[in-house]
C-alpha positions in Angstrom: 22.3 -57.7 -26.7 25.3 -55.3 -27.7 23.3 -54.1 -30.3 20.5 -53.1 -27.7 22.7 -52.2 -24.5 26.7 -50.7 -24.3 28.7 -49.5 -21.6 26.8 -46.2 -20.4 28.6 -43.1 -21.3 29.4 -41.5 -17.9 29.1 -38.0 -18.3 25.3 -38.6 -19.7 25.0 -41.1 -16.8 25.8 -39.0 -14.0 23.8 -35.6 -15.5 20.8 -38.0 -16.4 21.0 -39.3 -12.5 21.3 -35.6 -11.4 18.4 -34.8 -13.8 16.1 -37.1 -12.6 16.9 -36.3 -8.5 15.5 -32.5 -9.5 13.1 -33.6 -11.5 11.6 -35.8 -8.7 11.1 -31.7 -6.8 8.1 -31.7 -9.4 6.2 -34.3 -7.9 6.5 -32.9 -4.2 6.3 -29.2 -4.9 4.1 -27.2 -6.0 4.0 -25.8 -9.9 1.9 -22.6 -9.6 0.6 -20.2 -7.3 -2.5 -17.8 -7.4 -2.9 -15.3 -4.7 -6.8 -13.0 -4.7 -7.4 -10.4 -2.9 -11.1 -8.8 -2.4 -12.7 -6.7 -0.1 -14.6 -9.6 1.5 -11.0 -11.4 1.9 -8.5 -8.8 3.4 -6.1 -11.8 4.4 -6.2 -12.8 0.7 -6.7 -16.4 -0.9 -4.2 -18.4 -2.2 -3.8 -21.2 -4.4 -1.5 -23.7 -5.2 -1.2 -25.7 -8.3 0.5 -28.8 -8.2 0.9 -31.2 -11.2 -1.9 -33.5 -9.9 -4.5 -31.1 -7.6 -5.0 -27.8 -6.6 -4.2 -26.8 -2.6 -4.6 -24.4 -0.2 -1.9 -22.7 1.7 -0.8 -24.4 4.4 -0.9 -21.1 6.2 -4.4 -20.5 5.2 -7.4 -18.9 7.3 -10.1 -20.1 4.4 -10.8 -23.3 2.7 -9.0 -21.1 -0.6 -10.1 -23.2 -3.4 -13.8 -23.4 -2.3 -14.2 -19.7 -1.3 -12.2 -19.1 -5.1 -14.5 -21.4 -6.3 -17.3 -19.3 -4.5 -16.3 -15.9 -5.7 -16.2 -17.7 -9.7 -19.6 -18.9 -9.3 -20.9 -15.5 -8.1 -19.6 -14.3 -11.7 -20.3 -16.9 -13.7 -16.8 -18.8 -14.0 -16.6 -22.6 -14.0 -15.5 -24.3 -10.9 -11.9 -25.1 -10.7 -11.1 -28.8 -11.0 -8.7 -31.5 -12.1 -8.3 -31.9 -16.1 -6.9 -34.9 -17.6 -3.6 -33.7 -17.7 -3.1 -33.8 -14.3 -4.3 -36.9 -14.0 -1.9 -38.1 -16.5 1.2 -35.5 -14.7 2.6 -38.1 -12.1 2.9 -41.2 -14.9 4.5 -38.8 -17.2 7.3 -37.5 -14.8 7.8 -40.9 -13.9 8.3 -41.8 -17.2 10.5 -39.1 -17.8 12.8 -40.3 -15.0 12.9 -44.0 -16.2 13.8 -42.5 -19.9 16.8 -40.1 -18.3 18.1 -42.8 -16.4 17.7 -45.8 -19.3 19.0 -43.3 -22.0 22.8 -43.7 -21.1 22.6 -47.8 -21.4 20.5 -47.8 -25.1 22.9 -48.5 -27.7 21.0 -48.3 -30.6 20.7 -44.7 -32.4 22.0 -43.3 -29.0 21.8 -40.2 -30.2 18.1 -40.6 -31.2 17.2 -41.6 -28.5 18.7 -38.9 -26.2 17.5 -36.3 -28.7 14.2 -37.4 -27.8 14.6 -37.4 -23.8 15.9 -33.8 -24.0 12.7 -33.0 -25.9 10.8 -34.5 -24.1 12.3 -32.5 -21.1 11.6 -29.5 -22.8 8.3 -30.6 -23.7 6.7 -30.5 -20.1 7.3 -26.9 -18.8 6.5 -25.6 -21.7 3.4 -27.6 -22.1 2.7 -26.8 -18.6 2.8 -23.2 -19.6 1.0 -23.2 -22.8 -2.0 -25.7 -21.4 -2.3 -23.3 -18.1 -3.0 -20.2 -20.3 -5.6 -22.5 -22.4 -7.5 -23.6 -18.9 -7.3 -19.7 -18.1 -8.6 -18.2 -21.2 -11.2 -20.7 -21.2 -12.2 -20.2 -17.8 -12.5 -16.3 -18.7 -14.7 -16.6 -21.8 -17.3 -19.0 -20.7 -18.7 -17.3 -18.1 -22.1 -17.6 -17.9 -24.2 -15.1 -18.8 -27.0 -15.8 -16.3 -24.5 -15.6 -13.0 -25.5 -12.4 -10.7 -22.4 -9.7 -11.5 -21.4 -9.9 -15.4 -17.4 -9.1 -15.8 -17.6 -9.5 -18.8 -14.8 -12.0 -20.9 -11.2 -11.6 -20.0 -8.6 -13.9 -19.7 -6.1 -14.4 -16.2 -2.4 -13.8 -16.7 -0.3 -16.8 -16.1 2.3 -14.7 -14.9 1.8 -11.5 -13.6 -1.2 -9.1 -12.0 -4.8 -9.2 -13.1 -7.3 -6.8 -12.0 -10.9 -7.2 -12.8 -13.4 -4.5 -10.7 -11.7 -4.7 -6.6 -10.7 -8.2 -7.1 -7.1 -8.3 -7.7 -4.9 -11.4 -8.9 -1.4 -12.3 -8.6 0.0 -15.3 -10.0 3.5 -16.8 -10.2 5.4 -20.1 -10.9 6.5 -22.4 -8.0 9.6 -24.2 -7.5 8.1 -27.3 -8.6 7.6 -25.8 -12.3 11.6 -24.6 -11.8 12.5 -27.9 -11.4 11.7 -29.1 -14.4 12.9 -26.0 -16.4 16.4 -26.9 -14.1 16.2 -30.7 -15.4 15.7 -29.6 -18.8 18.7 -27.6 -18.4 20.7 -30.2 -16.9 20.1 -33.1 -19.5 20.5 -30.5 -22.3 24.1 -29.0 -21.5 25.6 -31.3 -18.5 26.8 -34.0 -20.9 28.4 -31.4 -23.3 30.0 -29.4 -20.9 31.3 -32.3 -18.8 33.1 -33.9 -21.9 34.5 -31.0 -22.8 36.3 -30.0 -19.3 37.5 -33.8 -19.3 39.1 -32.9 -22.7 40.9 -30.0 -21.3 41.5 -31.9 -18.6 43.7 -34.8 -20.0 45.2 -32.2 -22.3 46.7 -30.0 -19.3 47.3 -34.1 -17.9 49.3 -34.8 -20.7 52.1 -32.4 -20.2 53.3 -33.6 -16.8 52.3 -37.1 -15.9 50.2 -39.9 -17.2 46.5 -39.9 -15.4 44.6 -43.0 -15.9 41.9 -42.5 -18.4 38.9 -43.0 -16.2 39.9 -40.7 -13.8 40.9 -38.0 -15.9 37.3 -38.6 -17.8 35.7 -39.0 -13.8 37.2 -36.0 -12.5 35.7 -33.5 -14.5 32.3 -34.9 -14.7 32.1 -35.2 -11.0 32.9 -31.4 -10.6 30.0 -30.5 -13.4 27.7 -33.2 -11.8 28.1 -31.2 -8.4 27.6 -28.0 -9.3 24.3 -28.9 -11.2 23.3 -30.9 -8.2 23.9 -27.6 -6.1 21.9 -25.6 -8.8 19.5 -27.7 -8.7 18.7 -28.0 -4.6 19.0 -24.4 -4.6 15.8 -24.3 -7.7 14.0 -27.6 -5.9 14.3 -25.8 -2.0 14.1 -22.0 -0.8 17.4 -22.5 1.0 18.6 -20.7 3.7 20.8 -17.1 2.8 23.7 -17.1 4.0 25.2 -15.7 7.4 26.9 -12.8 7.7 30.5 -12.6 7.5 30.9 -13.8 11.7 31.5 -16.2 13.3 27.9 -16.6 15.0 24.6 -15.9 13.2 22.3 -13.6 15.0 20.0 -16.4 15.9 23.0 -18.2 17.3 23.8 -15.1 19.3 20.2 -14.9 21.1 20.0 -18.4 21.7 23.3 -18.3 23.6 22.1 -15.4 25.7 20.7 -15.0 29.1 17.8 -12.8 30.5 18.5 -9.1 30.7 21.1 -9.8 28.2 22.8 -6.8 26.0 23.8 -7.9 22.7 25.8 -4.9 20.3 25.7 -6.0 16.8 28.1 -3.5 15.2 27.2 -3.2 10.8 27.5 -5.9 9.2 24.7 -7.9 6.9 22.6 -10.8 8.1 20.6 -12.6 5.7 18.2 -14.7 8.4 14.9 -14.3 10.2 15.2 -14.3 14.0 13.1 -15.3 17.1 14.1 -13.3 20.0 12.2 -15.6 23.0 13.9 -14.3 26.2 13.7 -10.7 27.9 17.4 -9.2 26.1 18.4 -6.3 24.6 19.6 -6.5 20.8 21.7 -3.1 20.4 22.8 -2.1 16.3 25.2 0.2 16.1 26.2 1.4 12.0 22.8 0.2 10.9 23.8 -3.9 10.6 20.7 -5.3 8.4 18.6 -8.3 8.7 17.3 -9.4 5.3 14.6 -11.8 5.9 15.1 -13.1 2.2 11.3 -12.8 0.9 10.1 -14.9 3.0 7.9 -15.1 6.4 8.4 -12.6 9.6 11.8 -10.8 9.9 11.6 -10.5 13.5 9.6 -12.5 15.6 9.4 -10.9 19.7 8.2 -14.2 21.6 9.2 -12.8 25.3 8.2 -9.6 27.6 10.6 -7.0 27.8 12.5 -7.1 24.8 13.9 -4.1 23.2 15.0 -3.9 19.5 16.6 -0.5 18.5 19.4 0.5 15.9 19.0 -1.9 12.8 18.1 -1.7 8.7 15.3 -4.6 8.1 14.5 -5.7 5.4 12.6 -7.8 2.7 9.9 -9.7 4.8 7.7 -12.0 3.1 4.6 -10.8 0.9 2.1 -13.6 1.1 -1.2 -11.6 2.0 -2.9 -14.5 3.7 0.5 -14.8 6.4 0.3 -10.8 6.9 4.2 -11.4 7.2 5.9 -8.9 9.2 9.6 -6.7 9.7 8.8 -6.8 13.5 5.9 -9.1 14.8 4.5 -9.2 18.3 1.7 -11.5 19.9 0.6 -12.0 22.9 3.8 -10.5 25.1 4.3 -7.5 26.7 6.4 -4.3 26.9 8.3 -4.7 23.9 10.1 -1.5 23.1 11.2 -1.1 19.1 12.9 2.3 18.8 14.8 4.0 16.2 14.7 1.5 13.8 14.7 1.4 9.4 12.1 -0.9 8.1 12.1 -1.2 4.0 10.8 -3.7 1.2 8.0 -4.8 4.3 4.1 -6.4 3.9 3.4 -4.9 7.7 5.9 -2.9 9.1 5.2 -3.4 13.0 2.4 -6.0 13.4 1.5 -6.0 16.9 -1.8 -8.5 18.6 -2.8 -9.1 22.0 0.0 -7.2 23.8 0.0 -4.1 26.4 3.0 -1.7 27.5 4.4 -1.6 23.5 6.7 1.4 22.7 7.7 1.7 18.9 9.5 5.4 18.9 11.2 6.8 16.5 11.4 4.5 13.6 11.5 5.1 9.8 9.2 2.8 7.9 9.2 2.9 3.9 7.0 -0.6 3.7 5.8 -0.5 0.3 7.9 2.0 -1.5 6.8 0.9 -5.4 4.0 -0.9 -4.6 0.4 -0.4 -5.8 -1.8 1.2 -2.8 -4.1 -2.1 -2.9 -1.1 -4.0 -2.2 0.3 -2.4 0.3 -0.5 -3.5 4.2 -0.3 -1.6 7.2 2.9 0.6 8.4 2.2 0.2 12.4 -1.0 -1.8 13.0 -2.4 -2.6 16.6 -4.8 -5.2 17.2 -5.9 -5.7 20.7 -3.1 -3.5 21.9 -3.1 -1.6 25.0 -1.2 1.3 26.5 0.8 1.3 23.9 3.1 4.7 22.7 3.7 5.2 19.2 5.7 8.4 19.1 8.4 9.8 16.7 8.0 7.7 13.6 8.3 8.5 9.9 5.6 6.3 7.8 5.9 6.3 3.9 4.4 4.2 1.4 1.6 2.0 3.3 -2.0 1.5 3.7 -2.9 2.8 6.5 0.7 4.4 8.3 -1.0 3.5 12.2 -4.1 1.5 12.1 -5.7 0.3 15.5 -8.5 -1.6 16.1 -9.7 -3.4 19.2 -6.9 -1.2 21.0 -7.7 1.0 23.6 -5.5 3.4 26.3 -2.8 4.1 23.4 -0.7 7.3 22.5 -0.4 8.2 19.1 2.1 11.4 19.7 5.0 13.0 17.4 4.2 10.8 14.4 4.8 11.7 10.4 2.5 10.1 8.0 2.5 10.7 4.1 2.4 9.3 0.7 -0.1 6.6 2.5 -4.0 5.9 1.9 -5.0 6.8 5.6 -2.5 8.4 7.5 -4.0 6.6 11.1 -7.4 5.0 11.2 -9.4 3.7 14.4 -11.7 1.1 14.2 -13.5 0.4 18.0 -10.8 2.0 19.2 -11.7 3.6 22.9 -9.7 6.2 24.7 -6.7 7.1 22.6 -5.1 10.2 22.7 -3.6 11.8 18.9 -1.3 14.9 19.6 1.2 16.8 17.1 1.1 14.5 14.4 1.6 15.4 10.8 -0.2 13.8 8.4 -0.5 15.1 4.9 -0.4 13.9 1.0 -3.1 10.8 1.8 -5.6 10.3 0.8 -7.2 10.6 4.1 -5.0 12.2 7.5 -7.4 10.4 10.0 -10.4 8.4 9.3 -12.2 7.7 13.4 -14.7 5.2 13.5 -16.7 3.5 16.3 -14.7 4.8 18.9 -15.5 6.6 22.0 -13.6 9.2 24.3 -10.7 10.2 22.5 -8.6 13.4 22.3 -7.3 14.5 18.8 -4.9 17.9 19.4 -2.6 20.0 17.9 -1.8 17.7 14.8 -1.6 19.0 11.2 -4.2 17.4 8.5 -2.6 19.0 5.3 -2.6 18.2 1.3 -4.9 15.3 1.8 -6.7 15.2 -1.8 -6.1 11.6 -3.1 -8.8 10.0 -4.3 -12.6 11.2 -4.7 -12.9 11.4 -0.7 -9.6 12.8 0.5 -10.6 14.6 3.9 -7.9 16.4 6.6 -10.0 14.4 9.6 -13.3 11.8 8.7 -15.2 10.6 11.3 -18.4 8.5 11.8 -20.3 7.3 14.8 -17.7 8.6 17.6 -18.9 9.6 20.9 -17.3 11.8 23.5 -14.4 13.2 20.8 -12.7 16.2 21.8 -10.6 18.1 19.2 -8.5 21.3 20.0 -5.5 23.5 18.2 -5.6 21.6 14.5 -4.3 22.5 12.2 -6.5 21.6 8.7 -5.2 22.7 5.7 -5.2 22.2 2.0 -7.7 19.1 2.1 -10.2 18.3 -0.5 -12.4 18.6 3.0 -11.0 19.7 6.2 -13.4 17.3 8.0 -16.2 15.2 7.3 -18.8 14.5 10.3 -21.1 11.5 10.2 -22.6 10.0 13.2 -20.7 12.2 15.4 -21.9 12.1 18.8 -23.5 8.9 17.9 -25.2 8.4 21.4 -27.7 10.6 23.8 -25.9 12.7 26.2 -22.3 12.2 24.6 -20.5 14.8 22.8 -18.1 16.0 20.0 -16.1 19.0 20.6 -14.2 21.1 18.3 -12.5 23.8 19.9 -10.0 26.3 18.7 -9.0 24.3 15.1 -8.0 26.0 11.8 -9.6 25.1 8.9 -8.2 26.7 5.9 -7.6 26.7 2.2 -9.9 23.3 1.6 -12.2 22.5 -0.9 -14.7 22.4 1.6 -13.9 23.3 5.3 -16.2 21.4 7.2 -18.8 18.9 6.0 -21.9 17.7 8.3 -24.6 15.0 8.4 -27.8 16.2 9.7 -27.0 13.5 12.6 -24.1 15.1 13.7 -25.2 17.1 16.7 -21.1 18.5 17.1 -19.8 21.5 19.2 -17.9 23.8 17.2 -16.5 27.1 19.1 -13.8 29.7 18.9 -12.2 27.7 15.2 -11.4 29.6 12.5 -12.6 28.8 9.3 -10.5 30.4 6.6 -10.6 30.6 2.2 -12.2 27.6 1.9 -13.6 27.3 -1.5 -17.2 26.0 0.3 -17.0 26.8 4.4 -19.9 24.7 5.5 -21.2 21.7 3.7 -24.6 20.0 4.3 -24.3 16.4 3.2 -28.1 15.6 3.2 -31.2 17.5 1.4 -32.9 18.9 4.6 -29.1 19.5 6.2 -30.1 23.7 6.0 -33.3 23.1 8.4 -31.5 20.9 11.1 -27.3 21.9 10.9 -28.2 25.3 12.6 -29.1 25.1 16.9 -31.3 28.3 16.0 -33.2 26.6 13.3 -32.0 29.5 10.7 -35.0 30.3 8.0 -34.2 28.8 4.5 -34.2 31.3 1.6 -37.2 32.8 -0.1 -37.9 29.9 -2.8 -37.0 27.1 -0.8 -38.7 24.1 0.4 -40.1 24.5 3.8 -41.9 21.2 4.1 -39.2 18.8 5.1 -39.7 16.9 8.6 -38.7 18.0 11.9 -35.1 17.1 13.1 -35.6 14.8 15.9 -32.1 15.0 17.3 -29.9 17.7 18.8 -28.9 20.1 16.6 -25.0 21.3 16.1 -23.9 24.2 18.2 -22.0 26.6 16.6 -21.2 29.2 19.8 -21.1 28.9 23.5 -20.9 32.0 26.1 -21.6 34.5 23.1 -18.4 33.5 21.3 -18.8 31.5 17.9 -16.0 31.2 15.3 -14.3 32.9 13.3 -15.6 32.7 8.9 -13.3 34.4 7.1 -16.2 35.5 4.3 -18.2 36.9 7.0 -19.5 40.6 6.2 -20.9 42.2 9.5 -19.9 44.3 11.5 -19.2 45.3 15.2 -20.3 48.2 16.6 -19.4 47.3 20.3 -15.9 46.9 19.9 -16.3 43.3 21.8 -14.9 41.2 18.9 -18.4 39.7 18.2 -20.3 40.6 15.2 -23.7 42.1 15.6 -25.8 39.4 13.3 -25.1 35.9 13.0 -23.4 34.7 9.8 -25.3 32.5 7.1 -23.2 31.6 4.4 -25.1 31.6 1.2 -22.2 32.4 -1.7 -23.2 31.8 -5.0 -20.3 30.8 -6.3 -19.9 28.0 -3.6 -24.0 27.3 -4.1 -23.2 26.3 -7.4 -20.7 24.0 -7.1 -22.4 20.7 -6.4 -24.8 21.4 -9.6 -22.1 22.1 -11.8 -18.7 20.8 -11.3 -17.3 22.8 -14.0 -17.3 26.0 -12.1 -13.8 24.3 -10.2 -11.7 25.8 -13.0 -12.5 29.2 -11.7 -11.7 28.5 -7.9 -9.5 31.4 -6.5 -9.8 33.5 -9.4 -11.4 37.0 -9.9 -14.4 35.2 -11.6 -15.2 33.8 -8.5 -15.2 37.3 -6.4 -16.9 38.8 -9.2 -19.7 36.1 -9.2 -20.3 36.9 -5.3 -19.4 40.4 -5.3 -22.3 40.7 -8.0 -25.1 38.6 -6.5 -24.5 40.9 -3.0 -25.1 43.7 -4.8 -27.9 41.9 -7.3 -29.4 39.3 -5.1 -30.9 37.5 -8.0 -30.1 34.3 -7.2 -30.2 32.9 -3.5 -29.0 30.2 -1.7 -30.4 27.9 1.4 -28.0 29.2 5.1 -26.2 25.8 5.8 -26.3 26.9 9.3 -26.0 30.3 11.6 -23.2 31.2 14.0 -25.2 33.5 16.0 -22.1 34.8 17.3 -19.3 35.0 14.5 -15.7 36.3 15.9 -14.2 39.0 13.8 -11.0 38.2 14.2 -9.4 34.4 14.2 -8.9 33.4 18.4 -5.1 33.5 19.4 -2.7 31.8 17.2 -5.3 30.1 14.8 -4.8 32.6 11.8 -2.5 31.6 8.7 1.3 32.6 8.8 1.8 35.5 7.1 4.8 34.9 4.5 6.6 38.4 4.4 9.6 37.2 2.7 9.8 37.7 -1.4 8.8 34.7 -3.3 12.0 34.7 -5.5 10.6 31.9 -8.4 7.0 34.3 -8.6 9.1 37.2 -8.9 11.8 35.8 -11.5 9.1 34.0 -13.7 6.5 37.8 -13.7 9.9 39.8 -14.5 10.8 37.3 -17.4 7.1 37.3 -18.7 7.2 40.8 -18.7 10.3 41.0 -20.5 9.3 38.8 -23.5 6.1 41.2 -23.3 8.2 44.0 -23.7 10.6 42.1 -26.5 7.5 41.2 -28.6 6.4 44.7 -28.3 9.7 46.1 -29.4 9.9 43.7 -32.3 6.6 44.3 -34.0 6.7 48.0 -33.9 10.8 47.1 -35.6 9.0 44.8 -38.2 6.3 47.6 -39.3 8.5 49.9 -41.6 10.6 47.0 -43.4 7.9 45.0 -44.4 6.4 48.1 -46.2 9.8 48.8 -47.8 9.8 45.6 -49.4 9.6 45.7 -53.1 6.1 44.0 -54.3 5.8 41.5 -57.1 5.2 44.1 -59.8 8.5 46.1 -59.1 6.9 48.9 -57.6 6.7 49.5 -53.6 3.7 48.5 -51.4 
C-alpha cells in the first residue's frame, strides 16, 4: 500500500482542497452569457449558458431562449440545444474534483499524476472556449437557405459584439467559466509558491529560535491557501465593493433615519447601491459619489417626497432587459432630483407610474463612448404626470427626455446634444416644451400621437445625423401650437406628417425662424397646418412637398401647377394648409415682389419654383454646389430664361417683406479674425508665387545649354 498511498504533501493538499471549493462555482454559475437586441425586443434577450443547459435571465420579460430560438428560425439558424458535452460537463467537473483532492495521497509517479490534474484543469476552460466557437461557427454556416430573410454565413463572436442587419449581439464569459480558469490557476502555482514561502520561512526561523517543522511548513501554506480562497470567492461571487472610508455606509445612514430626515453627506466615495424608502432628504456637498459597481439600479426612490440633490453617480448596471438605472422611480410621488452628475449610466432617470416628479438641473453624460444603439434613455417618463424637467444638461443618450404615456408635464430650460432624439413624445397629451436647446442630434424633437401641446421659444439647431436629421418631426398630433423657434442649420427644419390628425383640431405655427436648412419646412399632403407671420430664411429648399400630387393640395388657394405639369391628379379631400391669416403670411427670404402700398405685404403671392432647388431630389449631385455662385447663377438665369419650370409647392397669398419682430438672423458685425488671417495669408503665398516665377524667368535663360552655348 505504500507503494500506492504516502503521507499527502500539505501544501498540494490544502491548494487541491481550495481548488476544488472554486471549482464547485462552475456547477452553480453560469459559464456564458448572450445578450440581443432587436427592434422587436427593445428590453433585449438574454441568455445564459451554463455547463449543462441554457437559461433565461432571471430578470427576464420573454421566455429568452425560445424567442432567440424564434428570431434563428426566421433566418434560417438551427435551434439552440444541448450537445453532448454538456451532457457530459457535470461528470467531468466532478471528476476533476475527486482527481484534485485524490492527487496529494497517490504515491506512485506523484508527479505524473499531478502533471496530469493540472492539465486536465487547463484542459476544460479552454475546451469550453474552443468547442463554444465550433457550436457558433456552425450555427452561422448552416443556415438554411430556404428560411424567409437570408443573412447570409457569418460566424458569432464568443467574446465581443456582433452585428448582423439591426440585430445586435453581445456576448461575454460568466463567473462560472472564471472559476475554472481561477482553479486552474490555483492547482498550477499554489503548491509552488506555498513551498517556497515555507522555505523562506524556516530560513528567517532558523536565526532566532527553533520552530517545529510542521508549523513552520503549516504557516506559510495556510497564508497562500487564504489568499487563493479570497481570490477565488471574489472570481466565484460578484461581491459587494467596499464602503467608503466611514464609519456608516450610506444605506446604513438611511435606514437609521426618520421621516423628514436631512442627511449631509460631505465628499467622500461610496461604492454601494441604495434604497431610500422613507420621505428624507439626502444632501451631497463636494460631489461624494455612489458607484453602483456595474451592477443593478444605483438609486432606488421607494417613498413620496424624497429629494436627492448634490452627488456624482455612477456606473449602474448595463443589462438591457433590467433597463438598470442611476436614479429609478416607480410608483411614488414628488420625488425631487436636482443638481445632480450622472455618468457611465444604462438610463439616467428612469421614472414609471409617478406624478409631482421634479428633476432640475442635473448633468447626465449616460453613454459617453457608447455606440448610439446601445445607449438607453437620458430622462425617460413612463406614465408620469405633472412632472418638471427643467435645467438639465443631456449628453450621449438615446433619446436625452423621452415620455410616453405622460401627460401634464414641463419640459422647460433643458440642453440636449450629441444624442439620437434630443426629446421624443409618444401618446404624450398636454405637455408644454419652452426654451430648450437641442442641437447636434440627429433629430431635436420627434412628436408623435400626442394631442394639445405647446412647443415655444426653444432652439432646433445642427440636427443633421443620420439620413432623417430634422430641427422638429412630427406625425399624427392634434391641437399643437408652436411660437418664437428658433430652427436652424437642420438637414430639415421641420417635417409635418399627419399633423392635425383629426377634424376640427389644429396645428399652429406662429412667429418661428426657419433658417439656413437643407430644406425649411417639409409637408405631407395630409397636413392641413397653420403657418403665419414665420420667417423662412436661406434654406437651400424652403418648402418641400413629400408626396407626388403635394403641389395641387399644400396651397389653401389651390395655386395652378406649371405649364407642362400633370393636372389629372385627384381632388384633395381634406383641409388644405394655410399659409396667411388677416392678410399677413410669412416672410420667404427668396421672395421677388414688390410693395407698392408701403403696408409690408407684397402685392402677389409667392410660389417658389427655383430651379436650382427643383433639381435637387432628381439629382443629388447638385449638393456640392449649395451656397455657391453656381447656384445664384442657375436661378438668376432661368428668371431671366424661363426654360425650365418648376411645379409652386404652395402660395402665400400674402408674403411679408420683411421678417415679423425679432425673427431675422443676428447680424455678426464683429471681424471674423480666422477668415481674415487665413484670405491675408492666401493672398500672400499668391503674391510670393507671383514674385518668384517672374525671379526664376531670366536665370533659367542664362543657364549655359548642353552644347556650351546659351539658350
Amino acid at each position: 500500500m505504500s507503494r500506492i498511498f504516502r503521507k499527502p504533501d500539505l501544501p498540494w493538499l490544502l491548494s487541491s482542497i481550495v481548488a476544488a471549493v472554486v471549482l464547485a462555482g462552475a456547477l452553480v454559475l453560469p459559464l456564458w452569457r448572450l445578450e440581443l437586441v432587436a427592434p422587436q425586443y427593445p428590453a433585449g434577450l438574454v441568455m445564459h449558458a451554463y455547463g449543462y443547459k441554457f437559461a433565461d435571465d432571471p430578470g427576464t420579460y420573454y421566455d429568452d431562449v425560445r424567442e432567440i430560438n424564434g428570431l434563428n428560425h426566421y433566418i434560417g439558424m438551427k435551434e439552440i440545444t444541448t450537445v453532448t458535452e454538456m451532457k457530459l460537463f457535470i461528470p467531468g467537473v466532478l471528476a476533476l474534483m475527486v482527481a484534485m483532492l485524490g492527487s496529494g495521497f497517490i504515491a506512485w509517479r506523484p508527479r505524473l499524476v499531478r502533471g496530469l490534474v493540472i492539465a486536465g484543469a487547463w484542459f476544460m476552460p479552454l475546451f469550453f472556449v474552443a468547442d463554444l466557437q465550433y457550436w457558433l461557427y456552425n450555427y452561422g454556416h448552416t443556415m438554411n437557405p430556404d428560411a424567409a430573410l437570408n443573412t447570409g454565413d457569418f460566424t458569432p463572436r464568443v467574446f465581443g459584439t456582433t452585428k448582423v442587419w439591426n440585430f445586435h449581439s453581445e456576448t461575454a464569459f460568466e463567473a462560472g467559466f472564471y472559476c475554472m480558469v481561477l482553479a486552474a490557476a490555483i492547482i498550477s502555482f499554489g503548491p509552488p509558491l506555498a513551498r517556497l514561502a515555507s522555505r523562506r520561512l524556516r530560513a528567517r526561523s532558523a536565526t532566532r529560535t527553533a520552530q517545529p517543522q510542521a508549523t513552520a511548513g503549516v504557516a506559510p501554506a495556510l497564508i497562500l491557501v487564504a489568499g487563493l480562497a479570497a481570490a477565488g470567492a471574489a472570481a466565484a461571487v460578484d461581491a459587494r465593493p467596499a464602503a467608503a472610508q466611514e464609519s456608516y455606509t450610506l444605506q446604513e445612514r438611511i435606514d437609521a433615519a426618520r421621516a423628514q430626515d436631512i442627511i449631509v453627506v460631505d465628499g467622500g466615495r461610496y461604492e454601494e447601491r441604495i434604497v431610500i424608502d422613507k420621505p428624507i432628504s439626502l444632501i451631497g456637498r463636494n460631489w461624494p459619489v455612489i458607484d453602483g459597481g456595474g451592477d443593478g439600479d444605483i438609486v432606488t426612490i421607494a417613498a413620496d417626497d424624497v429629494i436627492l440633490s448634490g452627488f456624482e453617480l455612477r456606473n449602474s448596471g448595463h443589462a438591457v432587459s433590467q433597463e438598470p438605472a442611476a436614479i429609478k422611480v416607480n410608483g411614488h410621488d414628488r420625488a425631487s432630483i436636482k443638481g445632480n452628475r450622472i455618468r457611465d449610466a444604462y438610463f439616467g432617470v428612469h421614472a414609471t407610474d409617478t406624478e409631482g416628479l421634479v428633476i432640475q438641473n442635473n448633468e447626465l453624460r449616460t453613454g459617453d463612448g457608447v455606440p448610439q444603439e446601445r445607449r438607453a434613455h437620458g430622462i425617460y417618463l413612463w406614465e408620469t404626470n405633472a412632472a418638471t424637467v427643467s435645467g438639465n444638461d443631456v449628453r450621449y443618450a438615446a433619446d436625452g427626455i423621452h415620455l410616453e404615456f405622460a401627460d401634464g408635464n414641463f419640459i422647460v430650460d433643458n440642453r440636449v446634444t450629441e444624442s439620437r432624439y434630443a426629446l421624443h413624445f409618444m401618446y404624450a397629451h398636454r405637455n408644454t416644451i419652452a426654451r430648450n436647446t437641442f442641437t447636434d442630434n440627429l433629430s431635436g424633437a420627434v412628436l408623435m400621437f400626442s394631442h394639445e401641446l405647446i412647443v415655444k421659444d426653444n432652439e432646433f439647431s445642427s440636427n443633421r445625423k443620420g439620413a432623417t436629421g430634422a430641427g422638429m418631426l412630427l406625425k399624427d398630433n392634434d391641437n399643437l401650437f408652436a411660437e418664437g423657434n428658433r430652427l436652424l442649420r437642420n438637414k430639415h427644419g421641420m417635417t409635418v406628417e399627419g399633423t392635425p390628425q383629426s377634424a376640427g383640431t389644429t396645428a399652429i405655427f406662429r412667429r418661428n425662424t426657419f433658417a439656413l436648412n437643407d430644406v425649411g419646412v417639409a409637408l405631407t399632403t395630409n397636413s392641413p397646418i397653420t403657418f403665419v407671420e414665420n420667417a423662412v430664411i436661406d434654406n437651400v429648399v424652403q418648402v418641400k412637398a413629400l408626396s407626388a400630387n403635394a403641389a395641387a393640395t399644400l396651397s389653401a388657394h389651390g395655386a395652378p401647377p406649371a405649364s407642362g405639369a400633370a393636372t389629372d391628379d385627384p381632388p384633395a379631400t381634406m383641409p388644405a394648409a394655410v399659409w396667411s391669416s388677416n392678410g399677413r403670411g410669412n416672410y420667404w427670404s427668396d421672395y421677388e415682389g414688390y410693395d407698392a402700398d408701403g403696408d409690408g405685404v407684397g402685392d402677389r403671392g409667392y410660389l417658389p419654383r427655383a430651379p436650382f432647388a427643383g433639381r435637387l431630389d432628381s439629382d443629388p449631385d447638385l449638393h456640392l454646389f449649395q451656397h455657391t455662385l453656381a447656384q445664384q447663377a442657375i436661378d438668376v438665369a432661368a428668371d431671366l430664361f424661363p426654360v425650365y419650370r418648376y411645379d409652386a409647392v404652395i402660395e402665400d397669398p400674402h408674403p411679408l417683406m420683411a421678417p415679423p419682430h425679432g425673427l431675422s438672423l443676428d447680424n455678426d458685425s464683429g471681424v471674423n479674425v480666422r477668415l481674415l488671417a487665413l484670405s491675408a495669408g492666401l493672398v500672400a503665398a499668391a503674391l510670393a508665387l507671383i514674385a518668384w516665377a517672374r525671379g526664376a524667368g531670366p536665370r533659367i535663360a542664362a543657364r549655359p545649354a548642353a552644347s556650351g552655348g546659351t539658350v
